[in-house]
C-alpha positions in Angstrom: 78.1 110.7 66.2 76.5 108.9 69.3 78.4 108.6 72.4 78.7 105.1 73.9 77.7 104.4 77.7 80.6 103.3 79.8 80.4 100.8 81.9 79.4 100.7 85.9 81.6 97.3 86.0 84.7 98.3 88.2 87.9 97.7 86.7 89.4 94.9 88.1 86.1 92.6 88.7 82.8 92.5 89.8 82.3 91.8 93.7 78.8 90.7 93.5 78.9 88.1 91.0 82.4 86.9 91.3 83.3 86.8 88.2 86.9 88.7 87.3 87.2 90.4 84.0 89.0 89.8 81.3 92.7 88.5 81.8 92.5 88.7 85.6 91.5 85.0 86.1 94.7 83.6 84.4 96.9 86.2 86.8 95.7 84.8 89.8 93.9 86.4 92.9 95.7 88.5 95.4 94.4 88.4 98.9 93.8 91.8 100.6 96.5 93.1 102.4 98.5 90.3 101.0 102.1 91.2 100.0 102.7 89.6 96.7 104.0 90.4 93.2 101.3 92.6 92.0 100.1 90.5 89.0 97.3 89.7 88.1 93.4 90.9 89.4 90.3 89.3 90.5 87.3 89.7 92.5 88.8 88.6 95.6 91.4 91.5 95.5 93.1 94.4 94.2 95.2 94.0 90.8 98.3 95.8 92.8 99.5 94.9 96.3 102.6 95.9 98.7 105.5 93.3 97.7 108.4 92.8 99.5 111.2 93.9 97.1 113.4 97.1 98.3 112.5 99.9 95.9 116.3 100.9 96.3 116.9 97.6 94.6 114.2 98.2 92.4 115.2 101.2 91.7 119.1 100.1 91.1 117.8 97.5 88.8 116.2 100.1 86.5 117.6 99.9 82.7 118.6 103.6 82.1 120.5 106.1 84.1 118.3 109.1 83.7 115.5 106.2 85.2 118.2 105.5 88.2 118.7 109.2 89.1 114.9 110.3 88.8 113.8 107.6 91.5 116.6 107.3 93.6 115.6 111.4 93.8 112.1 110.6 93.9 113.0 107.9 96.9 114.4 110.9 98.3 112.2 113.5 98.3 108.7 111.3 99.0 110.6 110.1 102.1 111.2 113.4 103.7 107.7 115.1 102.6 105.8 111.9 103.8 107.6 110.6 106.9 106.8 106.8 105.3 108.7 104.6 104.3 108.8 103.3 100.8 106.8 100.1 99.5 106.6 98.5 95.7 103.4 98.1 94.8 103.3 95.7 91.9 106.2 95.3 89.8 106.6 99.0 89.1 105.2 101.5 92.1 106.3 103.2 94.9 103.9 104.0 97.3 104.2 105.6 100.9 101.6 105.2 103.5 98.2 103.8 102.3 94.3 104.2 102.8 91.4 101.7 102.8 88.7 102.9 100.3 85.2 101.5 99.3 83.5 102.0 95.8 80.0 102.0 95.8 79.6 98.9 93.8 81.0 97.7 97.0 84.2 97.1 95.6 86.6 97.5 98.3 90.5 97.6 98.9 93.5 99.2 100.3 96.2 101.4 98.4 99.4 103.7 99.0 98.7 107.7 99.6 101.2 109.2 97.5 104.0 107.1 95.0 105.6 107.4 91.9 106.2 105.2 89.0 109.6 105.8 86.6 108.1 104.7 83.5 110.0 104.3 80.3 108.4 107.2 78.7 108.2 109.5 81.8 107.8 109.5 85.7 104.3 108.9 86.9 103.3 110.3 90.0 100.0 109.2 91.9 97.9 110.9 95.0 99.0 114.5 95.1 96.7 116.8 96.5 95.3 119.5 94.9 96.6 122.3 96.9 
């Protein structure tokens, strides 16, 4: 069995030609460093951005209980180890602080430091260091 090349394309579109990928063009663009819902990619921004929804309300709005108690701990605990306060990302993340990065491609944007998502399945947590 042969292994298939991926693809050097970055995820959410390709800077140099403009063009977004699949799906992302029917989203809409997101400016960088706009706040907005979070839907949608193209090449004139990230798929995800800082919205202005409360996560507390986000997080009060969440279907289950077990959902409910995991992020309003989560809330908690990010909070006090970070010393930022929290953001939705999108439609689903919490994110505290952020960063600017730069792919080689060129493909540039901004994102949160450390967050969580509480998933149906299970809790997602995003930028936690190695140590």
């Amino acid at each position: 069995m042969s292994a298939t090349p991926r693809s050097a394309t970055p995820r959410s579109g390709t800077p140099s030609s403009g063009t977004p990928r699949s799906g992302a063009a029917e989203a809409g663009a997101v400016e960088p460093g706009a706040r907005t819902s979070g839907t949608g990619a193209s090449a004139s921004g990230p798929a995800t951005g800082p919205t202005d929804v409360d996560p507390r309300e986000y997080i009060d709005s969440l279907e289950t209980p077990r959902r409910r108690v995991h992020g309003h701990l989560l809330l908690d605990i990010y909070s006090e180890v970070t010393a930022e306060p929290p953001v939705l990302w999108g439609p689903t993340m919490i994110g505290y602080g952020t960063y600017d990065y730069t792919h080689a491609s060129g493909w540039s944007g901004t994102s949160f430091r450390s967050g969580f998502a509480p998933r149906k399945a299970a809790l997602s947590l995003y930028g936690l260091p190695q140590e």
